[in-house]
N, CA, C and O of each residue as an XYZ file, in Angstrom:
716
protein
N       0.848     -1.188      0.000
C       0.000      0.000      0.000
C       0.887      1.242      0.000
O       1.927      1.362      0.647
N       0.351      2.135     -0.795
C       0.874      3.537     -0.697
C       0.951      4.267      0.319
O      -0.107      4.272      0.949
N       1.949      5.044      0.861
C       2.269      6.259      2.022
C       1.118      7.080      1.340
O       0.702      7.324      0.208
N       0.741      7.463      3.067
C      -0.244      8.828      2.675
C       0.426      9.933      2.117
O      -0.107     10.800      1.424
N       1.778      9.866      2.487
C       2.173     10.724      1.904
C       2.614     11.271      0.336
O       2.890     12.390     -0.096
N       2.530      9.726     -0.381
C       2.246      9.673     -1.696
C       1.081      9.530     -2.254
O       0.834      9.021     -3.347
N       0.350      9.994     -1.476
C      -1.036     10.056     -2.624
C      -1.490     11.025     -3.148
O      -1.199     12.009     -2.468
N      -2.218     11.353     -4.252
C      -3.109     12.538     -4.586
C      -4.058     12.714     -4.123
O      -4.045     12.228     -2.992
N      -5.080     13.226     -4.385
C      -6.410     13.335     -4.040
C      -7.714     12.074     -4.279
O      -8.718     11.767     -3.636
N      -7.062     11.569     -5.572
C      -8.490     10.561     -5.910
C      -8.063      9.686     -5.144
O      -8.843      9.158     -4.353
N      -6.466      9.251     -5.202
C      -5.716      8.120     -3.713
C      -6.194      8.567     -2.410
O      -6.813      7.646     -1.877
N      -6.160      9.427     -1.816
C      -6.499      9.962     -0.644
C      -7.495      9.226     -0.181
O      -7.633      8.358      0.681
N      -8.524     10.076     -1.381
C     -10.179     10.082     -1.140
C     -10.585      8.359     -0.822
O     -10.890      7.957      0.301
N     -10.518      7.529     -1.979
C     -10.263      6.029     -2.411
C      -9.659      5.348     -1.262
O      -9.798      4.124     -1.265
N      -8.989      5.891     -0.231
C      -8.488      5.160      0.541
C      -9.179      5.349      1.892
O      -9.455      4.443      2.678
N      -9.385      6.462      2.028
C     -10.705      6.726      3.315
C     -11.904      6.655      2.872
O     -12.757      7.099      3.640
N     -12.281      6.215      1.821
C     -13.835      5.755      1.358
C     -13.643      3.975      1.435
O     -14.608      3.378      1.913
N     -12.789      3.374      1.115
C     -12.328      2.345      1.099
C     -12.880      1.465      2.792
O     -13.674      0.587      3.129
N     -11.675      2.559      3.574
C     -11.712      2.312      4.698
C     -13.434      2.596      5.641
O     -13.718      1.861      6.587
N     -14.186      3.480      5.283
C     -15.058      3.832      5.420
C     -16.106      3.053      5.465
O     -16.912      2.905      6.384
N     -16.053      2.444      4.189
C     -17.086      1.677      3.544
C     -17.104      0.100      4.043
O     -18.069     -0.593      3.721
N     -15.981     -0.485      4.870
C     -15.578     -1.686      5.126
C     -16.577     -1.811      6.411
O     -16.855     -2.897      6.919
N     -17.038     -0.660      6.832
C     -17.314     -0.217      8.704
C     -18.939      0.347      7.928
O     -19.622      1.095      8.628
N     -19.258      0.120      7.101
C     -20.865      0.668      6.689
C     -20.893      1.757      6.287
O     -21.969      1.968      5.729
N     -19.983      2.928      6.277
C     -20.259      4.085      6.052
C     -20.086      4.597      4.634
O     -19.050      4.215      4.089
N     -20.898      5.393      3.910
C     -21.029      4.993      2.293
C     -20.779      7.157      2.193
O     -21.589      8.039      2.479
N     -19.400      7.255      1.697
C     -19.501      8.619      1.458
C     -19.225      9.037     -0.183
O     -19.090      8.141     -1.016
N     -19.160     10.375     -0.537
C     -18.791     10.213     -2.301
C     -18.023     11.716     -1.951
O     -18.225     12.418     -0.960
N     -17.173     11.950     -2.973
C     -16.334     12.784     -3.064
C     -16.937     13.780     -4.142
O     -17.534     13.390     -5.146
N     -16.783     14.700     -3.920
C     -17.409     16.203     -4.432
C     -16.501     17.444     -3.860
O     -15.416     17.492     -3.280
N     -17.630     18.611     -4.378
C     -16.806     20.011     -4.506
C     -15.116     20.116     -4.818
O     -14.616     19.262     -5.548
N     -14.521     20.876     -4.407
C     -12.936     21.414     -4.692
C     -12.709     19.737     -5.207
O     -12.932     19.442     -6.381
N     -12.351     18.931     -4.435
C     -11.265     17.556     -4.602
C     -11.829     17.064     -6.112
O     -11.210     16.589     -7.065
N     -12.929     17.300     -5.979
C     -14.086     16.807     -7.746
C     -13.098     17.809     -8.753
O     -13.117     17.598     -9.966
N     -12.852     18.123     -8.591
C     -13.022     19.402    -10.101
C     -11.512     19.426     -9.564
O     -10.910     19.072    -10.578
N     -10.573     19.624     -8.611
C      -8.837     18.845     -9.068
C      -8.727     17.992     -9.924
O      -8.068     18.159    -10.950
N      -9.538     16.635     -9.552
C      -9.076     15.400    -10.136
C      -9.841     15.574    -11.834
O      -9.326     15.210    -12.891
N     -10.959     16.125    -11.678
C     -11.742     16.361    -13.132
C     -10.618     17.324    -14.031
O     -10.080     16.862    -15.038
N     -10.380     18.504    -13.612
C      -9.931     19.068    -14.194
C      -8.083     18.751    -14.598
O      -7.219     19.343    -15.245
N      -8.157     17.579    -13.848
C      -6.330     17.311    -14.154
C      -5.277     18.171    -13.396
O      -4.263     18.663    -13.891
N      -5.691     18.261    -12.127
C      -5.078     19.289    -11.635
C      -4.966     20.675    -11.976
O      -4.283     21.314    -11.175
N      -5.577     21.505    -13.206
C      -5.609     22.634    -13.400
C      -5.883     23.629    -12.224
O      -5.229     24.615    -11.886
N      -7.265     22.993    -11.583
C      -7.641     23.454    -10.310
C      -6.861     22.799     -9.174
O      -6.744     21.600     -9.425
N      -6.456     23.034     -8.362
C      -5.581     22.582     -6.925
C      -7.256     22.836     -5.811
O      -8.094     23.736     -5.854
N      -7.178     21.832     -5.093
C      -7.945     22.120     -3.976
C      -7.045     21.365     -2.692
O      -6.407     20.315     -2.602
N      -7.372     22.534     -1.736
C      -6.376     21.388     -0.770
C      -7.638     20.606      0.545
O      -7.413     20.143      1.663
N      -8.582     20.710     -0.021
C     -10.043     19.869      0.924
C     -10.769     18.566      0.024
O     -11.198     18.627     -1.129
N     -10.758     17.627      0.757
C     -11.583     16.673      0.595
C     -13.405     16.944      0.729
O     -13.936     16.746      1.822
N     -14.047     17.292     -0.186
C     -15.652     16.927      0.950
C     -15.634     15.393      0.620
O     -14.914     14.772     -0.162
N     -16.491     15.031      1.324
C     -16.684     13.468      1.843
C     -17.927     13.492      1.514
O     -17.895     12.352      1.978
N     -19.492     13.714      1.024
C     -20.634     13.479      1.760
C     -20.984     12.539      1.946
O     -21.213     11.646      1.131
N     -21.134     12.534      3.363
C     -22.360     11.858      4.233
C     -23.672     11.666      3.565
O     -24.636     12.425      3.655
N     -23.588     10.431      2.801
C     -24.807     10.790      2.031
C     -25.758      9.728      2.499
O     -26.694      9.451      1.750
N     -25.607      8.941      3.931
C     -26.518      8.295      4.760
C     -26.792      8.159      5.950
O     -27.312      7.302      6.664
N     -25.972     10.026      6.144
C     -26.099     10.642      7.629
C     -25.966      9.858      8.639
O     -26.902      9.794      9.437
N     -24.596      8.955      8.885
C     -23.978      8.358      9.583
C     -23.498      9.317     11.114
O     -22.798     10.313     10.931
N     -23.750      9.093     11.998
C     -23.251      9.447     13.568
C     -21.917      9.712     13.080
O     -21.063      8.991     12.566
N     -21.982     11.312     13.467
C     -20.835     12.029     12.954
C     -19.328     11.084     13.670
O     -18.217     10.758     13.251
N     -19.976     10.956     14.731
C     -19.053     10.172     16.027
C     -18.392      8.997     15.659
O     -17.238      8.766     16.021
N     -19.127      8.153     14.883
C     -18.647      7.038     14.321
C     -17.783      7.677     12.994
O     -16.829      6.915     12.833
N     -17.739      8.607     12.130
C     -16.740      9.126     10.886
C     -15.226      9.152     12.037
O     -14.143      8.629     11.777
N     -15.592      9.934     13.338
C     -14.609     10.757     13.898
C     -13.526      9.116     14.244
O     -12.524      8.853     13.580
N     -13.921      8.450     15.111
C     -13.527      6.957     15.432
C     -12.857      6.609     14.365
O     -11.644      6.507     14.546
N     -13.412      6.301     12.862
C     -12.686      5.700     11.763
C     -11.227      6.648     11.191
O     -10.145      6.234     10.773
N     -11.616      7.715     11.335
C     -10.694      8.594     11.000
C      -9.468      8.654     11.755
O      -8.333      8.763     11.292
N      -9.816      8.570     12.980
C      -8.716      8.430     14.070
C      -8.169      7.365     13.934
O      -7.050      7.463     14.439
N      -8.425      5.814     13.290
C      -7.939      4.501     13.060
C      -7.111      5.314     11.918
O      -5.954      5.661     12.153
N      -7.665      5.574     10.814
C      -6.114      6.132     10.075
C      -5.334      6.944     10.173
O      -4.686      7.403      9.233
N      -5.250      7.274     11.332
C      -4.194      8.550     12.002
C      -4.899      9.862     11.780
O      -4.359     10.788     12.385
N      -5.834     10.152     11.160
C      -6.207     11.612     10.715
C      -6.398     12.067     12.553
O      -6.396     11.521     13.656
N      -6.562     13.555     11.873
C      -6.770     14.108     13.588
C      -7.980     15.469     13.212
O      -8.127     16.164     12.206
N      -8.686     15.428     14.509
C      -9.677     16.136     14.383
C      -9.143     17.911     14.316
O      -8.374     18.334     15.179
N      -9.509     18.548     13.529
C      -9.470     20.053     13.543
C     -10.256     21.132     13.324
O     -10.051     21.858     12.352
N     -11.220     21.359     14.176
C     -12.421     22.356     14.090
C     -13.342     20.891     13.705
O     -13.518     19.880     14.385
N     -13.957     21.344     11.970
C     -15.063     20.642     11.304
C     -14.180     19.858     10.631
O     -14.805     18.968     10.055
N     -12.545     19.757     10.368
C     -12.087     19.033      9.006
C     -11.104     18.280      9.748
O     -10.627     18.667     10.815
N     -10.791     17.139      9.138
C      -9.494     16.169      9.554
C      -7.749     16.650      8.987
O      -7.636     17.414      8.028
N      -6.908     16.278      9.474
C      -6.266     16.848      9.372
C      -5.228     15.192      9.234
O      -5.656     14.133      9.695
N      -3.921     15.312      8.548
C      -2.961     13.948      8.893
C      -1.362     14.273      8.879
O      -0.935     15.051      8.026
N      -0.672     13.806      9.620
C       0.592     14.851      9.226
C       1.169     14.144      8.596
O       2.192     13.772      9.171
N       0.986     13.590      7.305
C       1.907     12.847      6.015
C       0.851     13.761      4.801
O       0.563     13.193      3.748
N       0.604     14.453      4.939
C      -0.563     15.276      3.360
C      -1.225     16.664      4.074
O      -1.859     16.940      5.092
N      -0.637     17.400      2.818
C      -1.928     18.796      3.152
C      -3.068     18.728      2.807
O      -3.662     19.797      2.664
N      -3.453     18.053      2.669
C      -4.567     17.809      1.882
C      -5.543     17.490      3.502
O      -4.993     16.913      4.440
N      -7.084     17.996      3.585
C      -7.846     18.144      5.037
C      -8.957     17.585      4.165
O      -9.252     17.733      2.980
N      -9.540     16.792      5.318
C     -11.059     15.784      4.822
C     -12.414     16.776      5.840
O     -12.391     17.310      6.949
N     -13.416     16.643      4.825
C     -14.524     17.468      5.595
C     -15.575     16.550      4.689
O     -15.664     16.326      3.482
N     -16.620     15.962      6.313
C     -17.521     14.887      5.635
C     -19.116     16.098      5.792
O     -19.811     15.992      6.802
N     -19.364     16.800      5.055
C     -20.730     17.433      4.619
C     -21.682     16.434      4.771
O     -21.727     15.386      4.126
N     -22.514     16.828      5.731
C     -23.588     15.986      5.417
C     -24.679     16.105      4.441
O     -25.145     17.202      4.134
N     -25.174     14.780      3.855
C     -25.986     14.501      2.827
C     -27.087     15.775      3.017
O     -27.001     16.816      3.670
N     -28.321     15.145      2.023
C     -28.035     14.599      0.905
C     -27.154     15.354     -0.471
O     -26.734     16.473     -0.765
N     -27.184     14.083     -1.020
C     -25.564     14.354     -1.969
C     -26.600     15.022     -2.736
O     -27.586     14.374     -3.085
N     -26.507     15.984     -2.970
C     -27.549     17.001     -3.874
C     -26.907     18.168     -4.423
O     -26.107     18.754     -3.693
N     -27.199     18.761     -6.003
C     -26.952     19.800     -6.325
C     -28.006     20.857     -6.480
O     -28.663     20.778     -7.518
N     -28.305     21.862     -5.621
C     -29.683     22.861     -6.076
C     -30.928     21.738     -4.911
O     -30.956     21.365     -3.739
N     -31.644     21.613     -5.960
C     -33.526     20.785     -5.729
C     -32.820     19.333     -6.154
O     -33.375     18.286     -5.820
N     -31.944     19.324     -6.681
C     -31.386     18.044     -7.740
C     -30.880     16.855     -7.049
O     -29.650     16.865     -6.988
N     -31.336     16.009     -6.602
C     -30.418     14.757     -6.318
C     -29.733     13.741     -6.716
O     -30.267     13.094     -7.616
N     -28.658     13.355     -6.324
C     -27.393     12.840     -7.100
C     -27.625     11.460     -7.248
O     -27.677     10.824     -6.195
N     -27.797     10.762     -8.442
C     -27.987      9.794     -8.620
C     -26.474      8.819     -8.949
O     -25.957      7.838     -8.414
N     -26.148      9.673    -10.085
C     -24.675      8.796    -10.940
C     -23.616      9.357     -9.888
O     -23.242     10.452     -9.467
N     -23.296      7.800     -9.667
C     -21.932      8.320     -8.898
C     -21.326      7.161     -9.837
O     -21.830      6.115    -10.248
N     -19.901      7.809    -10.043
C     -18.769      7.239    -10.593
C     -17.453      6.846     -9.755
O     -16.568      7.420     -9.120
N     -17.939      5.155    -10.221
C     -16.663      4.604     -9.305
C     -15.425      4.075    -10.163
O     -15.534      3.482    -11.237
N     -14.076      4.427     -9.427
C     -13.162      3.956    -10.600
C     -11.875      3.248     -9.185
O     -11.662      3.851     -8.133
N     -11.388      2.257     -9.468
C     -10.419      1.137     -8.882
C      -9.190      1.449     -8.785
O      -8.454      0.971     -9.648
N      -8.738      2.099     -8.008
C      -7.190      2.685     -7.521
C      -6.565      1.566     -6.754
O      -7.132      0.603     -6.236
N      -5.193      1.890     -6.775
C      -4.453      0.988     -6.008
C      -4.634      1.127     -4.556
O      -4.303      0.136     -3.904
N      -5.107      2.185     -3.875
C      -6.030      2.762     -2.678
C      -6.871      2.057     -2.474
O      -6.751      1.456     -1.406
N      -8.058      1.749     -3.257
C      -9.504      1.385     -2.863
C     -10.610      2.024     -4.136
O     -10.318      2.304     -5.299
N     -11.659      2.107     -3.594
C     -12.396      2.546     -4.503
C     -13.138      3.761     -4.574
O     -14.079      3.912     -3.794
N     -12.828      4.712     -5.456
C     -12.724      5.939     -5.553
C     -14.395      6.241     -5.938
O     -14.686      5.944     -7.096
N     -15.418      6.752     -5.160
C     -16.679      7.382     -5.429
C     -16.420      8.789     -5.884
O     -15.570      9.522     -5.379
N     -17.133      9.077     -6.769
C     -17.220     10.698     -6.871
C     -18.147     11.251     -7.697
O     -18.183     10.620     -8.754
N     -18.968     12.228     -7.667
C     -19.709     12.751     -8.771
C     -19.390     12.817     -9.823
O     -18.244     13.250     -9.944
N     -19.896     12.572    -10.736
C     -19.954     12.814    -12.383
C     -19.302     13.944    -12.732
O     -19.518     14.998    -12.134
N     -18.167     13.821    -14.044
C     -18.265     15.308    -14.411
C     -19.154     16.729    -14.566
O     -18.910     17.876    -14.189
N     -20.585     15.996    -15.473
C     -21.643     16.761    -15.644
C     -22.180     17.273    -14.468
O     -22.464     18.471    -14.475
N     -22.435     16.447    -13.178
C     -22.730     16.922    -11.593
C     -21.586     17.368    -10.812
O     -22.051     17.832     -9.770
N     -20.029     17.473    -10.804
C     -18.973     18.640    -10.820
C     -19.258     20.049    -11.631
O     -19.291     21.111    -11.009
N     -19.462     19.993    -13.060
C     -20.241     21.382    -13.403
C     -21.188     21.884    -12.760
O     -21.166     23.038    -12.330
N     -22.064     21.146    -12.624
C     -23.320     21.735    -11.907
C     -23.205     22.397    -10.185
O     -23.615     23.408     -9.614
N     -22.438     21.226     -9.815
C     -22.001     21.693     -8.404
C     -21.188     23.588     -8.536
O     -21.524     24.515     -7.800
N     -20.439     23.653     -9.329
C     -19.414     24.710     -9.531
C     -20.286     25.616     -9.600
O     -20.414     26.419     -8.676
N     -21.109     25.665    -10.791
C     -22.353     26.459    -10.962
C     -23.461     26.879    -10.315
O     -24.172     27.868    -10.494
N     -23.509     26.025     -9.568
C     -24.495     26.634     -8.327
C     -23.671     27.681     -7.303
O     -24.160     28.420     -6.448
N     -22.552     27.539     -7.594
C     -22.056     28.972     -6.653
C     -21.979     29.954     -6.920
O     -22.027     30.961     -6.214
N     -21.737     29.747     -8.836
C     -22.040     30.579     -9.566
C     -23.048     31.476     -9.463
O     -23.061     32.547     -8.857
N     -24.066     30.844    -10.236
C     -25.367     31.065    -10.246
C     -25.676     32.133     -8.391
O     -26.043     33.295     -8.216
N     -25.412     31.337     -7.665
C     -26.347     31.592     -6.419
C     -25.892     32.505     -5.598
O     -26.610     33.001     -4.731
N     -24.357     32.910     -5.816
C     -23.227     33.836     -5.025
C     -22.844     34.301     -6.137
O     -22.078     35.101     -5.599
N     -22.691     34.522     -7.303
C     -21.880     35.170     -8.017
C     -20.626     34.695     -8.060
O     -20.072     35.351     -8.943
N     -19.826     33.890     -7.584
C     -18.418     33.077     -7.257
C     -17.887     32.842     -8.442
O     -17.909     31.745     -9.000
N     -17.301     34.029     -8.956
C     -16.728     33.941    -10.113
C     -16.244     32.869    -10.394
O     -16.601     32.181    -11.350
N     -15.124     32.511     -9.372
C     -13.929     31.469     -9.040
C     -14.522     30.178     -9.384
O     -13.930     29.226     -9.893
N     -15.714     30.244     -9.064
C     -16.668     28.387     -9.267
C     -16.909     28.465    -10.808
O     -16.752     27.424    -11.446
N     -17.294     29.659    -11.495
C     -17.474     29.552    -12.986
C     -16.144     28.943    -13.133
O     -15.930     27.731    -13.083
N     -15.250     29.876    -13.319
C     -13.604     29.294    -13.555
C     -13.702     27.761    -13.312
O     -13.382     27.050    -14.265
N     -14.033     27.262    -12.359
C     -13.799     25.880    -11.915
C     -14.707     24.750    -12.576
O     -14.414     23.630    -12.994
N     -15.814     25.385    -12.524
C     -16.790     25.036    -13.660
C     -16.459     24.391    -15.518
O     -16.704     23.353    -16.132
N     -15.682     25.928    -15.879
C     -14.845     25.724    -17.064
C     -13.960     24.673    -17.391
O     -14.055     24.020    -18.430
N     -12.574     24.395    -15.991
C     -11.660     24.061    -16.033
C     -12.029     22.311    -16.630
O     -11.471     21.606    -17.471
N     -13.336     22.066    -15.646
C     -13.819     20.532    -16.021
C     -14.631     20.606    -16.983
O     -14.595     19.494    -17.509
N     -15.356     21.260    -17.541
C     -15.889     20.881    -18.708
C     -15.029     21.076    -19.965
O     -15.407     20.453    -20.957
N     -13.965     21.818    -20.081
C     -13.083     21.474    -21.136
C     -12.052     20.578    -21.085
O     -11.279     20.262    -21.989
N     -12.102     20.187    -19.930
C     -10.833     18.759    -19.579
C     -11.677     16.943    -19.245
O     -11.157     15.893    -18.866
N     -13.429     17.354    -19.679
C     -14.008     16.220    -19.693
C     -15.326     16.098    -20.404
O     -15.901     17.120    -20.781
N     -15.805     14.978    -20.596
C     -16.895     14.898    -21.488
C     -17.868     15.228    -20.642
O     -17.682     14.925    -19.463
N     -18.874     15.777    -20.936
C     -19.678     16.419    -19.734
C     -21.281     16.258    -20.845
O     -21.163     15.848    -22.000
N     -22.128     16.493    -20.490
C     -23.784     16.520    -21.201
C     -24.222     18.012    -20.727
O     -24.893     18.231    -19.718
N     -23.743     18.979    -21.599
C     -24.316     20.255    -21.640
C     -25.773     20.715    -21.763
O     -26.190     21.813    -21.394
N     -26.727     19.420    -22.511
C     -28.159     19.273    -22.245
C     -29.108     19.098    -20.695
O     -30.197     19.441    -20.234
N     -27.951     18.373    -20.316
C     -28.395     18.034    -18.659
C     -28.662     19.328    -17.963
O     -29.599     19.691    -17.252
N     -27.143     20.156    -18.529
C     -26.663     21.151    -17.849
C     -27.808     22.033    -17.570
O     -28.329     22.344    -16.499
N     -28.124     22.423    -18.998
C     -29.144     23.547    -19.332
C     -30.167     22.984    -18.596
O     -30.735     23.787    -17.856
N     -30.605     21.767    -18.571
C     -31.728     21.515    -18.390
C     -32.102     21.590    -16.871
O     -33.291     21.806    -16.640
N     -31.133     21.420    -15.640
C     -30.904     21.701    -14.948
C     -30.597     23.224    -14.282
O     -30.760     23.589    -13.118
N     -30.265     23.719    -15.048
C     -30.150     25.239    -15.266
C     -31.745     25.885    -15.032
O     -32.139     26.730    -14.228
N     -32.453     25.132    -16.059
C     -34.139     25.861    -16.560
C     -34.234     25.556    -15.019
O     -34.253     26.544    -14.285
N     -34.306     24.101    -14.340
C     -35.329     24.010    -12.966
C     -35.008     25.072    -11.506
O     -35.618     25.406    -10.490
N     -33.562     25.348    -12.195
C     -32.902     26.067    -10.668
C     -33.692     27.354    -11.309
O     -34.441     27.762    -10.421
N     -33.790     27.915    -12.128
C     -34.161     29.043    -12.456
C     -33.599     29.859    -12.912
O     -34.108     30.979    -12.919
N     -32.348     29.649    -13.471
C     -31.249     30.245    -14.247
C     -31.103     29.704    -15.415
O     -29.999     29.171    -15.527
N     -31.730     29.627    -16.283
C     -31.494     29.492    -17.853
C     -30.801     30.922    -18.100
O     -29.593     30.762    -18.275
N     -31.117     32.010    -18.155
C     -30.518     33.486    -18.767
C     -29.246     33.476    -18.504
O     -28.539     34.027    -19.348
N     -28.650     32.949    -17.450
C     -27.623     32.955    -16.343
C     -26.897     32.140    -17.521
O     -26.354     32.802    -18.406
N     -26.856     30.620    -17.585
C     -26.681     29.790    -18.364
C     -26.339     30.214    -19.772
O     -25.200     30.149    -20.235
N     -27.368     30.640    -20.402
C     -27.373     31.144    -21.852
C     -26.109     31.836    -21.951
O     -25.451     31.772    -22.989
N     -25.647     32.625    -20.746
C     -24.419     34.245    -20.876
C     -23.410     33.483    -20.940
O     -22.481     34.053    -21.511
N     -23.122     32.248    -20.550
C     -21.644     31.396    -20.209
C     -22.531     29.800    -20.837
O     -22.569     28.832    -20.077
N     -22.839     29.760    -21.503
C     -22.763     28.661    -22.282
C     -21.798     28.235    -23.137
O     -21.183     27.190    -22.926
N     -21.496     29.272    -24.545
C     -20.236     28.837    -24.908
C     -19.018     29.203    -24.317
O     -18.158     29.310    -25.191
N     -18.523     29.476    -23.018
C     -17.867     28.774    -22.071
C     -17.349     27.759    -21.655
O     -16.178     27.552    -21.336
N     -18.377     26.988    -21.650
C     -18.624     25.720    -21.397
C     -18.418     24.286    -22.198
O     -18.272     23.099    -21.908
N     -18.502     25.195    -23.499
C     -18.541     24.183    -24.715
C     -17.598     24.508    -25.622
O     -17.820     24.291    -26.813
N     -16.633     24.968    -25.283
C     -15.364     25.715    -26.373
C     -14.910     24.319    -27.247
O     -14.655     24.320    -28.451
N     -14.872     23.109    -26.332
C     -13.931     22.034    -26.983
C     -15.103     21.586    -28.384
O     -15.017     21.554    -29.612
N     -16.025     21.331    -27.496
C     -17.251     20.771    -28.488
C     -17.275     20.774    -29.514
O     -18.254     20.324    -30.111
């Protein structure tokens, strides 16, 4: 097995979902750590979210975490072999009104890596967009939809229910430069 201290992010994640999941607890990887690994590192995030997407006794995350050395800090875990800090959000795994259905699993030498979809990494980005103005999440938004295959129909269409189609329409071809 790999040093924590050699891992990236999807290793990281894959290895405390791994560990997680052995003990019942079923989390998926999203926000910042999503859109690093989507975007190929273009974006750097130095946070894990985790969600809690079956609102597990926070108490029991804290216990497992402490079995892999992590250490508690405020709301986020902390390990001293990686900068990299884990924060388990609780469920549901949702973007907007939208709930997360496709989760994408892929087989690391870690364990097994959960994480939202590219197309639900856009959307996630975009809702900060959209809802704060967070420039920075458009940017982040971008970074993965031109570094992955994404369903820009979903997008929009998802767009119409949040209530931002106009929003959408202004940064659409944005979104679709590679296309």
């Amino acid at each position: 097995m790999k040093k924590i201290s050699a891992m990236d992010e999807a290793e990281l994640s894959a290895y405390i979902q791994s560990h997680l999941k052995e003990a019942g607890v079923d989390v998926v990887l999203s926000g910042g750590g999503a859109v690093t690994i989507y975007s190929k590192n273009k974006y750097l995030s130095k946070d894990l979210d985790l969600i809690n997407i079956y609102a597990v006794k926070y108490k029991k995350i804290k216990a497992l975490m402490l079995e892999l050395g992590f250490q508690e800090k405020g709301k986020y875990f902390t390990h001293e072999e990686t900068q990299l800090f884990v924060e388990f959000p609780a469920g549901p795994l949702a973007i907007g009104e939208e709930v997360i259905e496709n989760i994408v699993e892929k087989k690391l030498e870690t364990g097994t890596l959960r994480i939202i979809s590219p197309t639900d990494c856009v959307k996630d980005r975009l809702a900060g967009y959209y809802h704060w103005k967070d420039k920075q999440s458009l940017v982040q938004a971008e970074y993965v939809a031109l570094a992955q295959k994404i369903d820009i129909k979903e997008i929009e269409e998802w767009s119409r229910r949040e209530g931002m189609l106009t929003e959408f329409e202004e940064i659409k071809e944005r979104l679709t430069q590679k296309l």
